[in-house]
C-alpha positions as a Markdown table, in Angstrom:
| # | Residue | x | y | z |
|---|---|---|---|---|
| 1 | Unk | 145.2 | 86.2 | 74.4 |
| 2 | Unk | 146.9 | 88.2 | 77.2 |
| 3 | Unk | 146.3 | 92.0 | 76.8 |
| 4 | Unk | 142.6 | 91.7 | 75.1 |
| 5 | Unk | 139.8 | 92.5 | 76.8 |
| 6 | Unk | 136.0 | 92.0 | 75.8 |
| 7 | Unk | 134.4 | 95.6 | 74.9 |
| 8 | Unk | 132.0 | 96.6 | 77.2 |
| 9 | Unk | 128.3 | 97.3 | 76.3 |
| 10 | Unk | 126.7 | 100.5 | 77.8 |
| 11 | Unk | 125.0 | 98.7 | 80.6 |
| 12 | Unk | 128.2 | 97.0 | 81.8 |
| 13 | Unk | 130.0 | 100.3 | 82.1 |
| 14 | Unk | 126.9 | 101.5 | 83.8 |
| 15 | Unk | 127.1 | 98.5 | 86.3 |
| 16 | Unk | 131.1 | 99.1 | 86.4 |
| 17 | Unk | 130.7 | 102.8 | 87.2 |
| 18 | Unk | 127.9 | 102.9 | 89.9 |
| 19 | Unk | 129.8 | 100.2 | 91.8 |
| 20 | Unk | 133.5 | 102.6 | 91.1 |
| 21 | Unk | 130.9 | 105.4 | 93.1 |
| 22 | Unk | 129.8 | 103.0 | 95.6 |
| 23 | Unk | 133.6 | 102.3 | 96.5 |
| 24 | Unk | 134.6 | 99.1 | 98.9 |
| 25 | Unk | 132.1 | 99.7 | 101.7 |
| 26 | Unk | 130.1 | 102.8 | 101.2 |
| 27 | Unk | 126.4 | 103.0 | 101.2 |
| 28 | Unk | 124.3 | 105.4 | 99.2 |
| 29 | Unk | 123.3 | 107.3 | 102.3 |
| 30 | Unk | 127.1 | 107.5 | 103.3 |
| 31 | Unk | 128.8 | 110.8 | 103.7 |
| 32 | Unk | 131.1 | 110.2 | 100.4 |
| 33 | Unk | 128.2 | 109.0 | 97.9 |
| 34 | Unk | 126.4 | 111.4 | 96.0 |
| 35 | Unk | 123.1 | 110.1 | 95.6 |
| 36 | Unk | 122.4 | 112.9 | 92.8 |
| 37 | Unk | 125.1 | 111.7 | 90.8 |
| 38 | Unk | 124.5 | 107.9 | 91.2 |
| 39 | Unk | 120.7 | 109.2 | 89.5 |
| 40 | Unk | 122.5 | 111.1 | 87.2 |
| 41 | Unk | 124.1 | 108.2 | 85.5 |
| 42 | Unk | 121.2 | 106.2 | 85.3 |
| 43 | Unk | 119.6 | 108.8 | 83.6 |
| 44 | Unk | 121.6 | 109.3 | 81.0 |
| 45 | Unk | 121.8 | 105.1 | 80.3 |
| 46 | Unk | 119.9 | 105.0 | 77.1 |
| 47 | Unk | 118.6 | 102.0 | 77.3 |
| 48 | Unk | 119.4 | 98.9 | 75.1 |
| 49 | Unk | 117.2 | 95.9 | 75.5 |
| 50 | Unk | 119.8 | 93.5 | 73.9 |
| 51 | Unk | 122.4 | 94.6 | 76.9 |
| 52 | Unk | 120.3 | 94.2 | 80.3 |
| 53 | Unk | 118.1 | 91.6 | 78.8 |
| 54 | Unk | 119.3 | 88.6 | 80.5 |
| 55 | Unk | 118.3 | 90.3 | 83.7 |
| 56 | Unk | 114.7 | 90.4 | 82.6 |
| 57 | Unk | 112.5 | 87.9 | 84.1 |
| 58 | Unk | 108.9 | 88.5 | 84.6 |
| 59 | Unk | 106.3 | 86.8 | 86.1 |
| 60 | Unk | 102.9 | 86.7 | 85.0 |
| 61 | Unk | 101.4 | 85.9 | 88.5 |
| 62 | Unk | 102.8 | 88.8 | 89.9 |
| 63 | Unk | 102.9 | 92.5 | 89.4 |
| 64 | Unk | 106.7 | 92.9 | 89.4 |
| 65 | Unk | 110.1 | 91.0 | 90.4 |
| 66 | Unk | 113.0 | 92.0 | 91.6 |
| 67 | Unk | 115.9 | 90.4 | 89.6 |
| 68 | Unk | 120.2 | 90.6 | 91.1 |
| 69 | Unk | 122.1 | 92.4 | 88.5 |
| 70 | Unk | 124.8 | 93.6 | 90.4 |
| 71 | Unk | 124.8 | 92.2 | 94.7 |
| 72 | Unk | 127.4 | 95.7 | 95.1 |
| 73 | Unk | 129.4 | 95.7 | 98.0 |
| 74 | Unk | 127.4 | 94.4 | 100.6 |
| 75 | Unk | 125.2 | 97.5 | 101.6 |
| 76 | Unk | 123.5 | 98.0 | 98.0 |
| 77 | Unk | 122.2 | 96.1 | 95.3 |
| 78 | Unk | 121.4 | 96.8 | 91.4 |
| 79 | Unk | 118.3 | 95.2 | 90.9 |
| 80 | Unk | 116.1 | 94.4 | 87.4 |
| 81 | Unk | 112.7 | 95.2 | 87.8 |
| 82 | Unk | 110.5 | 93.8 | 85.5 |
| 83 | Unk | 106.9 | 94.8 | 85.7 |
| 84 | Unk | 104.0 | 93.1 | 83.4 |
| 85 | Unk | 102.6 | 96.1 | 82.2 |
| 86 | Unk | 105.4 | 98.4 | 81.5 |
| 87 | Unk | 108.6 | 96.6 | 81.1 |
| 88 | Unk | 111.9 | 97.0 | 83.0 |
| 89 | Unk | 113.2 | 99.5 | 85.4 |
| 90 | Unk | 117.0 | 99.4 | 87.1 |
| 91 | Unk | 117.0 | 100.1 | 90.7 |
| 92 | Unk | 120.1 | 100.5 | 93.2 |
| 93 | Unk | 119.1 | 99.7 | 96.8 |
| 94 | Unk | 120.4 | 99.7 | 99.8 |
């Protein structure tokens, strides 16, 4: 229906907001990014399996991967991390 939208979870705002900072064509080393404020979000993520789940895919031959959540706008990317001892961690880089 025209004028609904599906709610958001927590991750997919996250997602949403880092790539708002980013802008069209910045980096995170550019001039207009503030890299403490791009932490600063991910920070205060709390984490929810259930939401960033389906970017979880670890390998038991290897120590880490480094799963696409979000490819950015060219000069960064959100990446999954799973590792096989101590779960996931999100990563932008660029």
């Amino acid at each position: 229906m025209p004028g609904i939208t599906k709610a958001q979870t927590n991750f997919e705002l996250l997602v949403q907001t880092l790539s708002e900072k980013l802008g069209p064509c910045s980096g995170i080393d550019s001039d207009d990014v503030d890299e403490q404020e791009l932490q600063q979000l991910m920070k205060d993520y709390v984490s929810e399996e259930s939401e960033w789940s389906k970017y979880f895919f670890p390998s038991s031959s290897m120590a880490y991967t480094r799963n696409l959540v979000d490819k950015g706008n060219g000069k960064s990317n959100l990446v999954c991390s799973p590792y096989t001892t101590v779960g996931a961690v999100a990563n932008i880089d660029s």
